[in-house]
C-alpha positions in Angstrom: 65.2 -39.7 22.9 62.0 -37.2 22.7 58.7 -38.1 24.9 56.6 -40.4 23.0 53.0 -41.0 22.9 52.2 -44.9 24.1 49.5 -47.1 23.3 48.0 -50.3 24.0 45.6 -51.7 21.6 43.3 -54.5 22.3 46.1 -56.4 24.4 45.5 -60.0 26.2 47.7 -61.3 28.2 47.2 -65.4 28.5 49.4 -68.1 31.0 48.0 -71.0 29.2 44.2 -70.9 30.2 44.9 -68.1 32.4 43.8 -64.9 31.0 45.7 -62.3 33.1 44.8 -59.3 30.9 41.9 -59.0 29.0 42.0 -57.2 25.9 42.6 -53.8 27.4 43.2 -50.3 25.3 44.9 -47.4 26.5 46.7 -44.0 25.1 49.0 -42.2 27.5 50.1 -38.9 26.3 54.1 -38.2 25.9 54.8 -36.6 29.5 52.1 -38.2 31.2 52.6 -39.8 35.0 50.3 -42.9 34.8 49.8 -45.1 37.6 48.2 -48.6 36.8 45.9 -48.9 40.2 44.4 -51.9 41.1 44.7 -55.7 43.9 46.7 -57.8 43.6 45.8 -60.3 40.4 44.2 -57.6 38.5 46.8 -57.6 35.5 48.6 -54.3 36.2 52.5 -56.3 36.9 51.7 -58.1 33.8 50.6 -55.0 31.9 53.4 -53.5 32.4 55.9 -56.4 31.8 54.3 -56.3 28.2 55.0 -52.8 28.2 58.7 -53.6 29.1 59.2 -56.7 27.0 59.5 -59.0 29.8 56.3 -60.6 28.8 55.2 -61.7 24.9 52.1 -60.2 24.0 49.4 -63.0 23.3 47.2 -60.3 21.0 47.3 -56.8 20.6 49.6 -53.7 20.1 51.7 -52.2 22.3 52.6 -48.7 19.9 55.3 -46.1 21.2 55.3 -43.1 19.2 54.9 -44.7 15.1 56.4 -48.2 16.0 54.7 -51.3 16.9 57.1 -52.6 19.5 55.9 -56.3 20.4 58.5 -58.0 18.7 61.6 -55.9 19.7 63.5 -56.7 22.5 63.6 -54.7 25.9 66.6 -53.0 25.1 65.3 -52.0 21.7 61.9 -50.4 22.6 62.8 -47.0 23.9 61.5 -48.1 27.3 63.2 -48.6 30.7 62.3 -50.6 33.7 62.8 -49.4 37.9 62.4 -53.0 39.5 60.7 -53.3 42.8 63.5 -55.2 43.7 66.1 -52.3 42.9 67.6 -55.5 41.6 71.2 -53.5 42.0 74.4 -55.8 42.0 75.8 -56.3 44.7 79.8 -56.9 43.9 79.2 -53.9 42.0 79.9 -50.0 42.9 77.2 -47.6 42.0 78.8 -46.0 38.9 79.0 -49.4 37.9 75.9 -50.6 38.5 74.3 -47.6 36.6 76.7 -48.0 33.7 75.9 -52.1 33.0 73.2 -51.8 30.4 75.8 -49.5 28.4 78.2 -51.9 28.8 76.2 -55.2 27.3 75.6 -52.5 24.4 79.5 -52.3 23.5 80.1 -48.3 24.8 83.3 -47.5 25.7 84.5 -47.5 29.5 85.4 -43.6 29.3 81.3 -42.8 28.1 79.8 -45.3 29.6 81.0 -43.7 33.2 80.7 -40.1 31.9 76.6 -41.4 31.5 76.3 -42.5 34.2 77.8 -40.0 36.4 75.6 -37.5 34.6 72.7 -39.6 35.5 73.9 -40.0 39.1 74.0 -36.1 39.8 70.6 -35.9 38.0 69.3 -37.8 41.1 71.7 -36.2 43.5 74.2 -39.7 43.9 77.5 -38.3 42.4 79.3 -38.3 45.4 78.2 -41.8 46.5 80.0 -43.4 42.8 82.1 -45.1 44.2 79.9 -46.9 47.4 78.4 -50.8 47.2 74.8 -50.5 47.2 75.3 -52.8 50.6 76.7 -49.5 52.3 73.9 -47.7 51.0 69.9 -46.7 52.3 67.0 -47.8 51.2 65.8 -44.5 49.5 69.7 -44.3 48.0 69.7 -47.7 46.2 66.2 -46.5 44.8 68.1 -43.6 43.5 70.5 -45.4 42.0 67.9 -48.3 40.5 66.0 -44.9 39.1 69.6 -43.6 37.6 70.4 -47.1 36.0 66.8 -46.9 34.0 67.6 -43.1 33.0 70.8 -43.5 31.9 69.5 -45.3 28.4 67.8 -41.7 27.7 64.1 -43.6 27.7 61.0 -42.4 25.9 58.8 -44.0 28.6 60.2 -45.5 32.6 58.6 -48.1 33.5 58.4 -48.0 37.9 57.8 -51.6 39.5 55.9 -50.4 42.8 59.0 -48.9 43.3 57.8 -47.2 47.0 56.8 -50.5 48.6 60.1 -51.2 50.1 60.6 -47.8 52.1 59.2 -46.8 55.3 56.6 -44.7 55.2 58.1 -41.2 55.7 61.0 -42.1 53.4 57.8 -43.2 50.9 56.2 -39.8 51.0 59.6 -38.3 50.0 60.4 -39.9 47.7 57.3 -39.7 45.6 57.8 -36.2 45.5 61.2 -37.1 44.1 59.5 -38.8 41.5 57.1 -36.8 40.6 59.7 -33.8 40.0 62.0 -36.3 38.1 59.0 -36.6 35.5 58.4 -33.6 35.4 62.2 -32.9 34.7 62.4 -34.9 32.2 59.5 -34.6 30.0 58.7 -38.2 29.9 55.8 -40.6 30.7 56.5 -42.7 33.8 54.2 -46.1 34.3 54.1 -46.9 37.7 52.1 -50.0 39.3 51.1 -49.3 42.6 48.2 -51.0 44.9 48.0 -48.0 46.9 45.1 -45.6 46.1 47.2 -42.7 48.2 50.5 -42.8 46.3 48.8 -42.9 42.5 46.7 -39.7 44.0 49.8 -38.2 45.0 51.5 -39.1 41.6 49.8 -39.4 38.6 48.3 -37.6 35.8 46.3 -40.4 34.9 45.0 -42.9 36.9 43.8 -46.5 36.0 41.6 -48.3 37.6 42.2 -52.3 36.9 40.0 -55.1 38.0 40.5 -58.9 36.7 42.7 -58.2 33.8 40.5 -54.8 32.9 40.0 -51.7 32.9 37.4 -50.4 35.7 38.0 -46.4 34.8 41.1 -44.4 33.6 41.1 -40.8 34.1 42.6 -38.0 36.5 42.7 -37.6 40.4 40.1 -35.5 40.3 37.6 -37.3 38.0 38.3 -40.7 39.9 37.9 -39.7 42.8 34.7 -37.2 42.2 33.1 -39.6 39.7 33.6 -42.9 40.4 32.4 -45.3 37.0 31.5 -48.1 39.4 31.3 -49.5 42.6 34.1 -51.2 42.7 36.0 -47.9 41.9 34.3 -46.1 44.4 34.8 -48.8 47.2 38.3 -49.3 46.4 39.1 -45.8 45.9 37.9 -45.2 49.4 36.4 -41.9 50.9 32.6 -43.3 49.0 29.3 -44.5 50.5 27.9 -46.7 47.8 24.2 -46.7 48.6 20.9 -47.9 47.2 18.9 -44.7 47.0 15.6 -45.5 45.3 16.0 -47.8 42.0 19.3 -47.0 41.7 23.2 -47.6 43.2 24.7 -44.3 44.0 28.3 -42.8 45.5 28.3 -40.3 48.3 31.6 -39.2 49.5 32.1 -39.6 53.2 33.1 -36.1 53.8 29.4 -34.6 52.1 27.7 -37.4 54.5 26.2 -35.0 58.2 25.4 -36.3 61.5 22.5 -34.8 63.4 20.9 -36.0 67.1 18.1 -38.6 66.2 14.9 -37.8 65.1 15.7 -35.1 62.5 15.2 -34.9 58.6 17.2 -38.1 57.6 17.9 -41.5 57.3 18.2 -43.4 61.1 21.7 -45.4 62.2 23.6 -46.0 65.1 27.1 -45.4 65.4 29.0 -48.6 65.4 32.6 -47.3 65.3 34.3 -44.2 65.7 37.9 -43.6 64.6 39.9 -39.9 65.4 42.8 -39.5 63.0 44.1 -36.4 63.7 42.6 -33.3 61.6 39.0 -35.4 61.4 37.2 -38.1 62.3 36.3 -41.2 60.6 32.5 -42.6 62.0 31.2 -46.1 60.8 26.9 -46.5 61.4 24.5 -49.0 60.5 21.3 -47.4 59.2 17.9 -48.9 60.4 17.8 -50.2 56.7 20.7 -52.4 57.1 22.8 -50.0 54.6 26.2 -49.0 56.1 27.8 -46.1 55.8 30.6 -43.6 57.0 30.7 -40.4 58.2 34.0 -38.2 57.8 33.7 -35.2 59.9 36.1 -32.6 60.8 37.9 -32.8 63.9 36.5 -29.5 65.5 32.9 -30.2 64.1 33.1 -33.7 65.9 33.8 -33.2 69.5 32.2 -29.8 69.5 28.9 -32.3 69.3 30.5 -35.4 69.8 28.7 -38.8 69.1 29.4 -42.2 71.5 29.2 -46.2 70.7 25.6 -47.5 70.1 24.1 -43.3 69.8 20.9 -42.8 68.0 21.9 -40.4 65.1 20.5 -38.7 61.4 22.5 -38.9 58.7 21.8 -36.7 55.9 23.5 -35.5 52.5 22.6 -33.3 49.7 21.2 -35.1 47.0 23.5 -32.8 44.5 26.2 -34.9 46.0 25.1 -38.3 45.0 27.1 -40.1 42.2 25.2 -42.0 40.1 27.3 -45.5 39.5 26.8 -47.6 35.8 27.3 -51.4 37.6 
């Protein structure tokens, strides 16, 4: 199938008196890596599932390329789903395993496994065919979960926090994986993730969900940098939100200066310091009550290092202060 452009029109998601998603609207080019960002209970799983088909869509549209797809079933949507779960089977051998949804569509044994082994060197697994998934690793059966979704030739691949089960040096590899399978392919990937790092790392486009809407979609760069709200720039991390006359403002932690007391600034203590390798994260407590942070370059830091309880300036330049809508 060729890339296709998706979109989500006014779409609520309702458990009975539960709304989970609240009339959200989104287009995500063809080739696009999206992350849906957001806690836990915000309506990103569910988004998805409606993407998917696993879940009915109470109003809305859900459009891939010219079709409305509510009403189709999963297998029918040009879509593709990497569970969280892997959700391989277990008396199953790999080649199997990656060649089941062509099976429950009728294809012959002979092109069902020529598929699939395709798909399986396409994510470096050939030689492990004809293996269990029990004798496999971690990051293989996500290999294989990720070859099972391709091997229908999907428009869009719907990803599950598909990192969360790894450890975290196998979880930086293997979104690099990911990112180059995308990029591969030519496809839009949808991946729901609750860490702010990993949809960073990945995506294209990022969006920012809170309570069953949409905070802020856009790339790294702009939500990161710009920040719609302060519940973006708080949950984003790396932002002081501040009061700064009438008005709630960002500053990012690494534009925020420490001087010795008594300088052009505003007056804190240091309450906690943190050293994390190539800087240094410091929490204070201005004489206002406002708290902030203070990320400061390791070599910067202890060439005037600060201690617990230290009198201290904090300063920024106002260029660097983000104004916030709510």
């Amino acid at each position: 199938m060729r890339p296709a452009d998706l979109e989500l029109a006014t779409v609520i998601k309702s458990y009975g008196d539960t709304v989970a998603v609240r009339g959200i609207s989104l287009k995500v080019k063809a080739g696009t890596y999206c992350c849906l960002l957001g806690p836990s209970g915000c309506g990103k799983s569910s988004t998805l599932r409606m993407i998917a088909g696993h879940e009915d869509v109470t109003s809305g549209d859900i459009v891939l390329g010219d079709d409305i797809v509510n009403e189709l079933p999963p297998a029918k949507r040009g879509t593709a789903m990497m569970f969280q779960s892997y959700a391989l089977f277990p008396h199953l051998n790999v080649r199997d395993n990656v060649a089941f949804s062509l099976r429950m569509k009728g294809i012959a044994k002979a092109e069902r496994h020529k598929r699939a082994d395709a798909a399986l060197e396409l994510v470096a697994m050939g030689q492990y065919a004809a293996r269990l998934p029990a004798q496999l690793s971690g990051g293989q059966q996500q290999r294989v979960a990720l070859a099972r979704a391709l091997v229908t030739d999907p428009q869009v691949l719907l990803l599950d926090e598909p990192l969360s089960a790894l450890d975290p040096f196998l979880r930086i590899r293997m979104r690099a994986e990911l990112k180059r399978f995308q990029r591969d392919l030519g496809i839009s990937f949808i991946h729901v993730t609750h860490s702010q790092e990993e949809a960073m790392a990945l995506a294209d486009l990022i969006v920012v969900m809170k309570d069953g809407v949409i905070e802020q979609a856009g790339s790294p760069q702009e939500i990161f940098n710009a920040p719609a709200t302060e519940f973006v720039a708080r949950f984003m991390g790396g932002h002081n939100v501040l009061t700064v006359g009438a008005k709630r403002v960002s500053v990012r932690t690494d534009h925020v200066s420490l001087a010795p007391a008594g300088g052009p600034g505003k007056a804190a203590a240091v309450q906690e310091i943190e050293y994390q390798g190539s800087f240094v994260v410091v929490s204070l407590k201005a004489a206002d009550g406002q708290e902030l942070t203070a990320t400061i370059a390791e070599k910067a830091f202890y060439a005037a290092p600060f201690g617990l309880g230290d009198d201290v300036t904090v300063s920024w330049d106002p260029a660097n202060e983000h104004l916030l809508t709510n």
